[in-house]
C-alpha positions as CSV (number, residue, x, y, z in Angstrom):
1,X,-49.8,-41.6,80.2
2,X,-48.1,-39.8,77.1
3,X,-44.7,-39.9,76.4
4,X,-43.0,-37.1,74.7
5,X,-39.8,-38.1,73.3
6,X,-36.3,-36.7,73.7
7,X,-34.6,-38.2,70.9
8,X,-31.2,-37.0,71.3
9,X,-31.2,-38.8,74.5
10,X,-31.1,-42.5,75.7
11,X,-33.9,-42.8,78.1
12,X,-37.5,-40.2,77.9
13,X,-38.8,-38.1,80.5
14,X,-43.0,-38.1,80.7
15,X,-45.0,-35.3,80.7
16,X,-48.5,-35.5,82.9
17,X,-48.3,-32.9,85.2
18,X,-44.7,-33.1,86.4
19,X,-45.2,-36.9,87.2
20,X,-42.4,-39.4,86.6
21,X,-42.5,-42.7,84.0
22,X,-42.1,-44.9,86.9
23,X,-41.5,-48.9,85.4
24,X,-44.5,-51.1,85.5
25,X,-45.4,-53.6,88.1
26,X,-45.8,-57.3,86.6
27,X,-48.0,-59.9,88.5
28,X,-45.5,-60.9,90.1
29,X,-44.6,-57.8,91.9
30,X,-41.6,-57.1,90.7
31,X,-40.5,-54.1,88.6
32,X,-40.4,-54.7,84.7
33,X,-38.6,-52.2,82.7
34,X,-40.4,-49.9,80.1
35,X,-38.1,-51.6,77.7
36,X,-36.0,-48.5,75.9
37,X,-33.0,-49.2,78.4
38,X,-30.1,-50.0,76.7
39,X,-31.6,-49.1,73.5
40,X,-29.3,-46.8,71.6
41,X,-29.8,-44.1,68.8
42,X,-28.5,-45.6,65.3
43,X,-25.5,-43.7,63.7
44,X,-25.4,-40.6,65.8
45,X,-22.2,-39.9,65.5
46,X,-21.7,-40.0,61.8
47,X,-24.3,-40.7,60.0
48,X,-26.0,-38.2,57.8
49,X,-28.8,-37.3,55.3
50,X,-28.3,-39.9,51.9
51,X,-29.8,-37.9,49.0
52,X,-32.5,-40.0,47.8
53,X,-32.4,-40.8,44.2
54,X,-33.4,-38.1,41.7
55,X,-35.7,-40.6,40.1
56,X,-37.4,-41.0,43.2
57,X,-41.4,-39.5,44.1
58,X,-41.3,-37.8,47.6
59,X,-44.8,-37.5,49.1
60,X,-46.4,-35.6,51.6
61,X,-48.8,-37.3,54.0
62,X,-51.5,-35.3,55.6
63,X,-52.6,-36.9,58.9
64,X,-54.8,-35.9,61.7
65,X,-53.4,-35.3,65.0
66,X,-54.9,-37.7,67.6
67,X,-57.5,-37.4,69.3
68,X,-57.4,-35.3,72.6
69,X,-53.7,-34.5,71.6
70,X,-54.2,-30.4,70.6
71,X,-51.8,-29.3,73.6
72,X,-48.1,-29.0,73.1
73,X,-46.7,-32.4,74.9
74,X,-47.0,-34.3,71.4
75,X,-44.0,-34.5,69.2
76,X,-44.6,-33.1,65.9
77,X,-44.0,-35.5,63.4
78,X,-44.2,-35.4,59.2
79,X,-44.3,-38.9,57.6
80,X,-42.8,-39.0,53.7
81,X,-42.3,-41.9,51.3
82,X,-39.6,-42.3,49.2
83,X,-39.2,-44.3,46.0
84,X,-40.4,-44.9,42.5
85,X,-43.4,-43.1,42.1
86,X,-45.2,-47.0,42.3
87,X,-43.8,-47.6,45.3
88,X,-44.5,-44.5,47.7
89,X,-48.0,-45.0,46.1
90,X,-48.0,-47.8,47.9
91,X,-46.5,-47.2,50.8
92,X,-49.0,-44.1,51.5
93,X,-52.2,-46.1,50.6
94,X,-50.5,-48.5,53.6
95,X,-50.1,-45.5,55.8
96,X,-52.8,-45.8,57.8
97,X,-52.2,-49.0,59.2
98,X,-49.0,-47.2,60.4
99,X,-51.0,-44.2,61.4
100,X,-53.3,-46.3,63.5
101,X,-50.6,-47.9,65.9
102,X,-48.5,-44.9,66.4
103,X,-51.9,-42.5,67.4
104,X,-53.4,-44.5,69.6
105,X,-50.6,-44.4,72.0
106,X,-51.1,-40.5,71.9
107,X,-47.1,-40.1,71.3
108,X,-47.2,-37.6,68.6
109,X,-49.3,-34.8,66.4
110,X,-49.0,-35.1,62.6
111,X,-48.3,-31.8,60.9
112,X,-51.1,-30.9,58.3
113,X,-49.2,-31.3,54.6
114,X,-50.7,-27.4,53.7
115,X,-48.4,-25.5,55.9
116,X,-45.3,-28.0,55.2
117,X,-45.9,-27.9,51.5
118,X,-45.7,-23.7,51.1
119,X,-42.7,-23.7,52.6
120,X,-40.9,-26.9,50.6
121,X,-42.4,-25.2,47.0
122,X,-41.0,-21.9,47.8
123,X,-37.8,-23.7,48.7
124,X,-37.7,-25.2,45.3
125,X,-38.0,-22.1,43.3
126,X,-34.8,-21.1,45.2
127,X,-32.3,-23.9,44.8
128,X,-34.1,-25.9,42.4
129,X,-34.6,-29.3,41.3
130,X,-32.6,-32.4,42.1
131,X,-32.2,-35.3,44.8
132,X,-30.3,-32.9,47.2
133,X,-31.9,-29.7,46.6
134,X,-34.7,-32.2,47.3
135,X,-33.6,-33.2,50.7
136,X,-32.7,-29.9,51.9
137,X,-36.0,-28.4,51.0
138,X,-37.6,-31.0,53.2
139,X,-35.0,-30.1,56.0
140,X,-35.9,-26.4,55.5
141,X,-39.9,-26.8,55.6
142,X,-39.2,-29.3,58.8
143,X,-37.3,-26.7,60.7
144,X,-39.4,-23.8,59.4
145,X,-43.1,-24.6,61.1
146,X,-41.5,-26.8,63.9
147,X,-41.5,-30.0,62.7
148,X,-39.4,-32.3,65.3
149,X,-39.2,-35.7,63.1
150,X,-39.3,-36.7,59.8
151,X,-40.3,-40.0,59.9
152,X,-39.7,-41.6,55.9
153,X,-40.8,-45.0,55.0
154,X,-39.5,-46.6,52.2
155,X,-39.5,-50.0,51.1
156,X,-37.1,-52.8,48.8
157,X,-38.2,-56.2,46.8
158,X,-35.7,-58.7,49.1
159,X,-37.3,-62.0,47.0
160,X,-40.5,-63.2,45.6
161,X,-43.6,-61.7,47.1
162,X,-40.9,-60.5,50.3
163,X,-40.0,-57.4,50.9
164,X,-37.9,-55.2,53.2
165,X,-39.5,-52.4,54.9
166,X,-37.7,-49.7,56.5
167,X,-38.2,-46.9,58.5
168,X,-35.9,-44.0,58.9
169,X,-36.3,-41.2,61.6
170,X,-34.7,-37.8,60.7
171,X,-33.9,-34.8,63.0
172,X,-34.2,-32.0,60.6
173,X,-32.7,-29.3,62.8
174,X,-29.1,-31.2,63.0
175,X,-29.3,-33.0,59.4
176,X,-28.9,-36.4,61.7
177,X,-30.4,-39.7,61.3
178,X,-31.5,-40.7,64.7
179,X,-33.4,-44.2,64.4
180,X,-33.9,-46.9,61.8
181,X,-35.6,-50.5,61.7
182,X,-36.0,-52.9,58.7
183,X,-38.5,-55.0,59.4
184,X,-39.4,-58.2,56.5
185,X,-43.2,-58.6,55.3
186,X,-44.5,-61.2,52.9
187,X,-47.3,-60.1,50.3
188,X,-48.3,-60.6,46.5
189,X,-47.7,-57.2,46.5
190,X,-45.9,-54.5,48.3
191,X,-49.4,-52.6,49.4
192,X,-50.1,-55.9,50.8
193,X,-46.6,-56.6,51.9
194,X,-47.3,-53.2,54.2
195,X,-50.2,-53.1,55.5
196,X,-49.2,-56.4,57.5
197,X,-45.6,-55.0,58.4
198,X,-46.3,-51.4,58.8
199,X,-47.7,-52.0,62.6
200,X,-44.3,-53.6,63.2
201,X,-42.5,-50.5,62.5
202,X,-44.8,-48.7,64.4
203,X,-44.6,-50.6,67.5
204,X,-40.6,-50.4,67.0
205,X,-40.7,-46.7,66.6
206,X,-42.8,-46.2,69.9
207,X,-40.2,-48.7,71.6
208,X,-37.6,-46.8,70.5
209,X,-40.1,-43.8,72.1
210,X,-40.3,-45.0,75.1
211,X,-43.7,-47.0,74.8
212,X,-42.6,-50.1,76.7
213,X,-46.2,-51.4,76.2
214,X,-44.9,-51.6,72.4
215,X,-41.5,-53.4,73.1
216,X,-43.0,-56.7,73.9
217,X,-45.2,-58.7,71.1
218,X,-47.8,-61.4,72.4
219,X,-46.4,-64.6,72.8
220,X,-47.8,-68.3,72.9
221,X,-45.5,-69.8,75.6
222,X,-47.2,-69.1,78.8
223,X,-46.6,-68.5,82.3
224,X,-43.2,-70.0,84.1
225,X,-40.7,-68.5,86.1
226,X,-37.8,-67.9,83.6
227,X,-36.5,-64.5,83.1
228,X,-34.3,-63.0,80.3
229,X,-32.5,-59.7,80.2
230,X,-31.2,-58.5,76.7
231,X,-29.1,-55.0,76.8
232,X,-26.7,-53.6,74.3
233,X,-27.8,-55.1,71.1
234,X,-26.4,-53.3,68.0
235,X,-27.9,-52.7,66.1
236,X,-31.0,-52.7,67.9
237,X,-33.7,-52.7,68.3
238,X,-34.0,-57.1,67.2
239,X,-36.8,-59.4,67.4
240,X,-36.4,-61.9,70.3
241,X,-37.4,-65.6,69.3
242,X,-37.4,-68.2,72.1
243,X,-37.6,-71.8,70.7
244,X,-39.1,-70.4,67.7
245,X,-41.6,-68.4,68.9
246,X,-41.1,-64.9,69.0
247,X,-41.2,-62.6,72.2
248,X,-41.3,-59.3,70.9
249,X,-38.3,-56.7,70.4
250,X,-35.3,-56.1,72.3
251,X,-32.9,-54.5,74.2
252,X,-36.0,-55.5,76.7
253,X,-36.7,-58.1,79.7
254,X,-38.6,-60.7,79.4
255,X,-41.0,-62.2,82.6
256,X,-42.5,-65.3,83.2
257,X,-41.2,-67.6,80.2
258,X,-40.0,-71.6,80.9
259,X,-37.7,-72.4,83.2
260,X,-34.8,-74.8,81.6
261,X,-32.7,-75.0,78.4
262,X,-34.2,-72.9,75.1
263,X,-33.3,-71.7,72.1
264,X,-32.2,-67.9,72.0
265,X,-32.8,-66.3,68.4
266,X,-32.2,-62.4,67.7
267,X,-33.1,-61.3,64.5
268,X,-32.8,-58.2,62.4
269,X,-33.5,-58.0,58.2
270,X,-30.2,-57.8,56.5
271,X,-27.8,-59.4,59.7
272,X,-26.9,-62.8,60.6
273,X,-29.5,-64.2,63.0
274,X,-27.8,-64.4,66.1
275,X,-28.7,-68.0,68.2
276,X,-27.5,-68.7,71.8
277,X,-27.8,-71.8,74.3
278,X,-29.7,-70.3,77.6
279,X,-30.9,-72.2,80.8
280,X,-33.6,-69.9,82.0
281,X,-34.9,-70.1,86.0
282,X,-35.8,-67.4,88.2
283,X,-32.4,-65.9,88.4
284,X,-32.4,-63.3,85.4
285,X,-30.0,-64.2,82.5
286,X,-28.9,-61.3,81.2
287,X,-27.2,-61.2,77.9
288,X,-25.1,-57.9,76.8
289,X,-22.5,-56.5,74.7
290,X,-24.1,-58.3,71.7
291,X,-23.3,-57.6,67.7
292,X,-24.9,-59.0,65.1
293,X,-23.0,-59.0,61.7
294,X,-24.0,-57.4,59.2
295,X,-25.0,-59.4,55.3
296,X,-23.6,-58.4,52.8
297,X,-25.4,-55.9,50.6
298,X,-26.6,-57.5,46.7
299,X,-26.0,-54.7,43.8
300,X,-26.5,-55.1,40.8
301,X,-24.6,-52.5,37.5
302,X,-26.5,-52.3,34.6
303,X,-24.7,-50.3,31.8
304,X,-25.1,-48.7,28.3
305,X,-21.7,-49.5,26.9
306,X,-20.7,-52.9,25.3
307,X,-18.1,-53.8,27.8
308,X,-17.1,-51.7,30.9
309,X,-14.9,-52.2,34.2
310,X,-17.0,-52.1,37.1
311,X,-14.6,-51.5,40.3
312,X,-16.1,-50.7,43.5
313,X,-14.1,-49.0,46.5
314,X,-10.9,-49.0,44.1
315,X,-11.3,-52.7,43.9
316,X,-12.1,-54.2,40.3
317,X,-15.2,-56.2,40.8
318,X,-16.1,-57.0,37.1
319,X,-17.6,-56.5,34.5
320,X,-20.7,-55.0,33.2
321,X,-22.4,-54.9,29.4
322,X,-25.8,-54.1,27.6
323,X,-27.0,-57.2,27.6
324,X,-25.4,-58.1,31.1
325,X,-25.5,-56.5,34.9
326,X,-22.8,-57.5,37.0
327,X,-24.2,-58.9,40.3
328,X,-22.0,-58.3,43.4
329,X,-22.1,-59.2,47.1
330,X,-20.5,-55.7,48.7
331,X,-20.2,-55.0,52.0
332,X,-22.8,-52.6,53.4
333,X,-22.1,-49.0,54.6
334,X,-20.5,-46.2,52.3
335,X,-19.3,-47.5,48.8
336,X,-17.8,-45.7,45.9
337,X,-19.1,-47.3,42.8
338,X,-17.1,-46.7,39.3
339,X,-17.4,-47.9,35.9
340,X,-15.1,-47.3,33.0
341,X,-14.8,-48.4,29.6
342,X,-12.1,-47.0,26.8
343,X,-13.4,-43.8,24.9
344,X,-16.0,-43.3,27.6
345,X,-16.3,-41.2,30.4
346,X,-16.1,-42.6,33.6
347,X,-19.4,-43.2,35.8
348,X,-19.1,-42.4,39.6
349,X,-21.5,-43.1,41.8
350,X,-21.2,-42.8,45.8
351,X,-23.9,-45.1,48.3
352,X,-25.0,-45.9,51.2
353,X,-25.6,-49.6,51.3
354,X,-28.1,-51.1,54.0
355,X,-26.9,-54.6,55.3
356,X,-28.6,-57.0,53.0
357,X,-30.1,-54.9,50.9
358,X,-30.3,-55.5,47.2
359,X,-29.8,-52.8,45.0
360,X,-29.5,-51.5,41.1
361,X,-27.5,-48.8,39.6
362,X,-27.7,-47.9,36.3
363,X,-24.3,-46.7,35.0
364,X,-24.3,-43.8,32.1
365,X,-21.1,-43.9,30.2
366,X,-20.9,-41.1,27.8
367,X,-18.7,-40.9,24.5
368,X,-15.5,-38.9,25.6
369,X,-15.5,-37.6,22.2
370,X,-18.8,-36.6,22.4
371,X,-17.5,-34.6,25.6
372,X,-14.2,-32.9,24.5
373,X,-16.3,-31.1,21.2
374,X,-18.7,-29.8,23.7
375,X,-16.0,-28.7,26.0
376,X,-14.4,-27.5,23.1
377,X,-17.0,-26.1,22.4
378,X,-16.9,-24.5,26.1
379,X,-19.5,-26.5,28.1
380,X,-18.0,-26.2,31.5
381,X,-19.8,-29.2,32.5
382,X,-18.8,-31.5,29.8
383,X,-15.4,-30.4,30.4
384,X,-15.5,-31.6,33.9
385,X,-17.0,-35.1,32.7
386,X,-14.3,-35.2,30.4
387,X,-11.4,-34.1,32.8
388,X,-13.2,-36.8,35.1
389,X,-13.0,-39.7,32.8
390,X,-8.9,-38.7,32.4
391,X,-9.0,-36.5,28.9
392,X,-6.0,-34.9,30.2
393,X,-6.5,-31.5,27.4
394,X,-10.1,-31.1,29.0
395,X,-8.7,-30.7,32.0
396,X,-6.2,-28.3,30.8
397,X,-9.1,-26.6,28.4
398,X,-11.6,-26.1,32.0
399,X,-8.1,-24.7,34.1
400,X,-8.1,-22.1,30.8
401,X,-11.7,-21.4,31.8
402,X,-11.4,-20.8,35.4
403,X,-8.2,-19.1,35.4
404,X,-9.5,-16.2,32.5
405,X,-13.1,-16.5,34.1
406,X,-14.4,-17.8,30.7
407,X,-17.9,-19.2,31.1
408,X,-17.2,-20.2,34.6
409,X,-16.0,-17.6,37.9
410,X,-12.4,-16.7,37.7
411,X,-10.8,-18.9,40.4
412,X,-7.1,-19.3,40.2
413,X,-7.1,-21.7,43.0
414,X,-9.2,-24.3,40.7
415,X,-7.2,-23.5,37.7
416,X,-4.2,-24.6,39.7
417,X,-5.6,-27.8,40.7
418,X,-6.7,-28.7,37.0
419,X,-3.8,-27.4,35.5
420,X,-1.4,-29.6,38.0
421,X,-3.9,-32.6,37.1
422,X,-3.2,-32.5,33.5
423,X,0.7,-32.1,33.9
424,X,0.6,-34.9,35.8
425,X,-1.5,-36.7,33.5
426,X,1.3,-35.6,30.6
427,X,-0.4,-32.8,28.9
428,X,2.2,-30.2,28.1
429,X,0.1,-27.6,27.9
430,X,-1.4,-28.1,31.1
431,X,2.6,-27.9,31.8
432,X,2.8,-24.9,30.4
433,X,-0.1,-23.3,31.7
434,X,0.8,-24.5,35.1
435,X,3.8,-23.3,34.7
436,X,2.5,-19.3,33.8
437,X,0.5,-19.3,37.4
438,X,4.2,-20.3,39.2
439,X,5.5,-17.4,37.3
440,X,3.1,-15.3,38.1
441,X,2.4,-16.2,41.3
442,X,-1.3,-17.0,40.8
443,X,-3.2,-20.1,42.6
444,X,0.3,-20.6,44.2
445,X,3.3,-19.4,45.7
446,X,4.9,-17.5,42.8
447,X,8.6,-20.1,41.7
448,X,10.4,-18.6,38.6
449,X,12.4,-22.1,39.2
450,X,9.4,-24.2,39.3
451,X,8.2,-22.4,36.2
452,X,11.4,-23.3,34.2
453,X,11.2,-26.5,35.2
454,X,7.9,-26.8,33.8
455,X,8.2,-25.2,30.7
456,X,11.3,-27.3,30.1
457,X,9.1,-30.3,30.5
458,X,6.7,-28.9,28.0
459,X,9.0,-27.5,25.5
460,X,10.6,-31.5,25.7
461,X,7.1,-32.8,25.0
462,X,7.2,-30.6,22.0
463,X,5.3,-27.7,22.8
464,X,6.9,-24.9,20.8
465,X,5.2,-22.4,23.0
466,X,6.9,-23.3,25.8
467,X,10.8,-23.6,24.0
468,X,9.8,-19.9,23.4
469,X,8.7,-19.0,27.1
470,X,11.4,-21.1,28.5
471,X,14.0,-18.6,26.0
472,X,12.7,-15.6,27.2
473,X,13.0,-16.7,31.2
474,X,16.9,-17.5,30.2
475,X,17.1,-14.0,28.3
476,X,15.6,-11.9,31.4
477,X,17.5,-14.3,33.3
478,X,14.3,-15.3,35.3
479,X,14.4,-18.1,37.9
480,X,18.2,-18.6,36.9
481,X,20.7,-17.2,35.2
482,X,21.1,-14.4,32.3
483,X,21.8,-17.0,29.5
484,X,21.8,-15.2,26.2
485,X,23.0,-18.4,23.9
486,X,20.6,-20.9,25.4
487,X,17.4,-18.2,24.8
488,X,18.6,-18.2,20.8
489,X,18.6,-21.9,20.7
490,X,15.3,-22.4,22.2
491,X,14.0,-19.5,20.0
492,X,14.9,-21.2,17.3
493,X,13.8,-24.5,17.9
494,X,10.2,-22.9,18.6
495,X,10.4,-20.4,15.4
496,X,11.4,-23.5,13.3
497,X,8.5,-25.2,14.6
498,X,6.1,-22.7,13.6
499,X,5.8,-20.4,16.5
500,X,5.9,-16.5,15.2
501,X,6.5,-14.9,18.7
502,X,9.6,-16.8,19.1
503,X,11.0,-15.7,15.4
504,X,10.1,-12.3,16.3
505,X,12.0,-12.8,19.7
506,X,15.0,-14.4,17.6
507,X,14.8,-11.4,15.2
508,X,15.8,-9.1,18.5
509,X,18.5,-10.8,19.7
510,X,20.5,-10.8,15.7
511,X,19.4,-6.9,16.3
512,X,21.3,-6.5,19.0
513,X,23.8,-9.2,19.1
514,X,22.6,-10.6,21.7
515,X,23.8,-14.9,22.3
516,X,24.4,-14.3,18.7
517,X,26.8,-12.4,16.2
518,X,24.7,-9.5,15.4
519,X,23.0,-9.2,11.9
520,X,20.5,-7.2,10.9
521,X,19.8,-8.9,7.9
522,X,18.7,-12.2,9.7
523,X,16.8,-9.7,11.9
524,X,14.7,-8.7,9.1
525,X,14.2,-12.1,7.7
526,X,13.4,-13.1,10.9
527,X,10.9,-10.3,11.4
528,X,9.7,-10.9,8.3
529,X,8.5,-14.4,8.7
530,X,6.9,-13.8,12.0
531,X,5.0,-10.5,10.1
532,X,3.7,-12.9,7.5
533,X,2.1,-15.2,10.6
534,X,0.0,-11.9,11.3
535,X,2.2,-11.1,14.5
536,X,1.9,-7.3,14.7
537,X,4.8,-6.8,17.1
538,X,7.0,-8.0,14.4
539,X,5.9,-6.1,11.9
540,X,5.9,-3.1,14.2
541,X,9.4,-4.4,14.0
542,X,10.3,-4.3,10.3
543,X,8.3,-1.4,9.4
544,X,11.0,0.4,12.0
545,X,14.2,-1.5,10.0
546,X,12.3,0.0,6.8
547,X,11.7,3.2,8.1
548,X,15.4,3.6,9.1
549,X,17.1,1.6,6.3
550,X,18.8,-1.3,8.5
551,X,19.2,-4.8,6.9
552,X,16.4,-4.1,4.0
553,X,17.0,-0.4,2.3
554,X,14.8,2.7,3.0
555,X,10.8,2.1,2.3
556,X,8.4,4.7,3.9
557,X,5.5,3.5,1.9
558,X,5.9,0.3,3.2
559,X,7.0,0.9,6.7
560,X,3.6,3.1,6.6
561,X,1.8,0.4,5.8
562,X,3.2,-2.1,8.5
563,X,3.0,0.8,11.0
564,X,-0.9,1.6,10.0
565,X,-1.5,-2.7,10.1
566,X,0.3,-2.7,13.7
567,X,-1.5,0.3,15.1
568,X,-5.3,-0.8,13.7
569,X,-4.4,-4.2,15.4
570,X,-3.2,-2.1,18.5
571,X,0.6,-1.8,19.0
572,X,0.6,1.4,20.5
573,X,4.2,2.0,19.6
574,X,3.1,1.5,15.7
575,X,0.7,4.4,16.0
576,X,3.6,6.9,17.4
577,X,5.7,5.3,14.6
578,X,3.3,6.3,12.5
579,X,2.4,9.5,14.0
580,X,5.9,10.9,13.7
581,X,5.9,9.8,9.9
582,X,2.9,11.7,9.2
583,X,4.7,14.7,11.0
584,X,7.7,14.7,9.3
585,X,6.1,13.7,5.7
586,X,8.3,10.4,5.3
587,X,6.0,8.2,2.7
588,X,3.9,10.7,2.1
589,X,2.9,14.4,2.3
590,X,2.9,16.0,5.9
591,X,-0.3,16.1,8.0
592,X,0.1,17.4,11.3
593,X,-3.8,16.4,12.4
594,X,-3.0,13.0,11.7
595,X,-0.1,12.7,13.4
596,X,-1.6,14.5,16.5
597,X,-4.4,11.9,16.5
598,X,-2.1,9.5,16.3
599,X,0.1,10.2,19.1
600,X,-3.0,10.5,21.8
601,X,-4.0,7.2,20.3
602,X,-0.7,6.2,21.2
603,X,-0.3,7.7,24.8
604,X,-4.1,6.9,25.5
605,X,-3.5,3.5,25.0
606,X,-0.6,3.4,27.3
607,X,2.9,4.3,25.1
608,X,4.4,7.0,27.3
609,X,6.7,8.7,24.7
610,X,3.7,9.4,22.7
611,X,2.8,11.7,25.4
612,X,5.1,14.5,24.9
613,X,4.6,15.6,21.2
């Protein structure tokens, strides 16, 4: 009879002309179960596709469908290796002894590895190369000519000449990890090591299919009258020892073994064998609700720095060097793996630990200074590496990217979060920059407030550009106030310190009087030193106090000048200056064409009074 499996249920249904798996009959009459009750799928619920590692060779194994299996009931299967390119080498020249168990039972049909590898190429040239693009191109080929399991065998050194073999069983159209078994095989060499455990996973994998044939393993102790019952193992499925000797795999029931007191043993690679008093007799013992605990998985942290700080789910774990790995006992499942050292960026590493599994990661640490030139430089990537290993003015330097969409999409939402990362790190000009998208209501809810808040912090830090924002929010009387006298102070303090706008912005307010006893004078001072920092505004500025005379006396040829310097640099308001000096013949004769040039310059690029002349 051929069983087609229903993975994503508990119990199979058989196909041979609308007839029914009906359990066997043993010798002694009685009904023995088919041995997948009770069995449960592995992770269902929450378990999904680990990325293998990019270093890792993926290969495609053509195989034959079975014999007298060209109709439709089979289960179409792919079987992949994964591991160093030694290792799946290995594992495929093993495949057959795998191959050879699994046929004959007539379960499945094996995909040819033509069709599957068009589509996983063509997939590749789309997303390209790495250990998840890897993963979902083998997803994608799986779903695209029908494939209904990946079945991937891969394989890990557990001691000398030992080795753990596992077998993982994939449903490509839900990304879900359905089945797994780690089975342990002894060999002077993994190829040896699988040929002689690859017919164990086999004959789990058809348990798990409903193959109860393949649930029990032959077993030295002869007929009694003791029976055993095993249900609701996890994980399952485990091998049964009795006294030593082994019975095959479980959940399962077991006929015809001695009557009286025994030994119980389950056993699974990477738990805690599990051992039990029973008194077998013709009354079934059944045994349920059994949990095996789980070893802890061995990982070992080699690294390129001279001393680093291995900490492992937020945990510091120890350390790691050159010359030294750190070797720690972690508890299996999901881990996030971290390893700093000062001046280096920070190595992260997420895993998915097997129970008793040993493992080795290699930690990269690069120089942080190597980082902030080439995100200085403007390597997004780097920046992120920096910003990552806490280099608080990369952060603020990739914000800068994504909020002026330099070398990376324009995404105001992103620049919000690095910007707010670096303020809290103390960066004032992530401060300040944060502070501009409150104003402005960009990546967040726009908060004159908040803004001055944050350009006080930044201006406090010593940020001279933000003393001179933080003025001109107290002169417009933004997010507060009109305060006139505190905008003069903080201009000061910021044109003292070497920022031009703010002299140019102090220059106004002595114009007009404004927090300040007026003076012209100053103004031009003022003016003049934010002129001489190449500010064009300001000079736009003094070139009108020479023009008219006020604080400095009258100098057309020099107001031209400033004028002509504002207007090439694109002050629009310096060209119309300009414009009406060439009309009117003030530093020089009168040109009318030049003026009219001039003023559509002006009202092209935006300076409205230009417009009318």
């Amino acid at each position: 009879m051929k069983h087609s499996p229903k993975w994503t249920r508990r119990e199979l249904a058989a196909k041979n002309g609308g007839e029914s798996c009906q359990p066997e009959v043993s010798s002694a009459g009685s009904a023995q179960p088919i041995g997948i009750r009770g069995m449960k799928m592995l992770r269902n619920d929450s378990h999904r596709l680990k990325a293998l590692l990019v270093s890792s060779l993926v290969l495609f194994l053509w195989m034959p469908a079975a014999a007298g299996a060209e109709d439709d009931d089979g289960v179409r299967v792919f079987l992949i290796f994964s591991g160093s390119d030694k290792d799946a080498k290995a594992l495929e020249q093993s495949a057959p002894r795998f191959r050879s168990v699994v046929l004959k039972e007539g379960l499945v049909k094996f995909a040819g590895s033509k069709e599957m590898e068009a589509v996983y190429s063509q997939c590749n040239s789309e997303v390209g190369v790495g250990a998840t693009s890897e993963r979902e191109c083998q997803l994608r080929a799986a779903n695209r000519i029908a494939i209904d399991q990946l079945l991937e065998l891969s394989a890990m050194e557990s001691g000398k000449n030992a080795f753990d073999l596992q077998l993982q069983v994939w449903a490509p159209d839900s990304n879900e990890l359905v089945f797994e078994i780690v089975v342990e095989s002894e060999g002077k060499s993994l190829k040896v090591a699988a040929k002689e455990g690859f017919p164990k996973l086999a004959a789990a994998y058809l348990c798990w299919s409903g193959v109860g044939s393949a649930c029990n393993g032959p077993s030295d102790l002869g007929n009694g009258t003791g029976r055993l019952e095993i249900l609701d193992v996890t994980p399952s499925p485990v091998t049964v020892l009795l006294d030593g000797t082994e019975l095959g795999l479980a959940p399962n029931q077991f006929l015809d073994l001695p009557a009286g007191p025994a030994e119980l043993t389950l056993k699974l690679p990477g738990y805690s064998p599990y051992v039990v008093a029973v008194d077998l007799s013709a009354t079934t013992t059944t045994l349920s609700g059994i949990v095996l605990a789980p070893l802890p998985a061995v990982l070992s942290i080699q690294c390129n720095v001279a001393a680093a700080e291995v900490v492992v789910n937020g945990e510091v774990r120890g350390t790691c060097s050159k010359d030294a790995a750190a070797s720690l006992e972690v508890e299996s499942g999901a881990v996030l793996v971290e390893v700093r050292s000062a001046g280096f960026s920070t190595f992260s590493e997420r895993l998915e630990l097997m129970p008793g599994a040993r493992s080795t990661l290699e930690a990269d640490l690069k120089d942080v200074s190597e980082l902030e030139k080439a995100c200085e430089a403007g390597d997004p990537a780097r920046c992120w590496e920096a910003c990552e290993s806490g280099h608080m003015p990369s952060c603020t330097t990739l914000g800068f990217m994504y909020s002026n969409g330099d070398g990376v999409p324009l995404d105001d939402d992103k620049a919000f979060t690095l910007y707010t990362m670096a303020c809290n790190g103390n960066s004032s000009a992530g401060c300040y920059n944060l502070a501009f998208l409150y104003k402005k209501g960009r990546g967040a809810t726009k908060n004159a407030t908040k803004a001055r808040s944050l350009y006080q912090a930044a201006c406090d830090d010593g940020l001279m550009t933000a003393c001179r924002s933080l003025g001109f929010m107290l002169q417009k009387g933004e997010g507060g106030s009109e305060d006139n006298e505190g905008a003069a102070a903080l201009y000061k303090t910021a044109c003292d310190g070497g920022e031009a706008a703010a002299c140019n912005n102090l220059g106004y307010l002595y114009r007009e009087g404004l927090g300040v006893k007026e003076d012209i004078g100053e103004a031009a001072v003022l003016y003049e030193k934010s002129c001489g920092a190449n500010l064009q505004a300001a000079c736009n500025n003094l070139a009108f106090l020479y023009q008219q005379g006020q604080g400095v006396g009258v100098d057309y040829k020099k107001a031209r000048t400033l004028y002509q310097g504002a207007c090439d640099d694109g002050v629009m308001a310096a060209c119309s200056s300009l414009a009406f000096m060439h009309k009117n013949a003030q530093g020089g004769s009168e040109d009318t064409d030049a003026a009219k040039k001039l003023f559509k310059k002006a009202c092209d690029g935006g300076y409205v009074k230009a417009c009318s002349y």
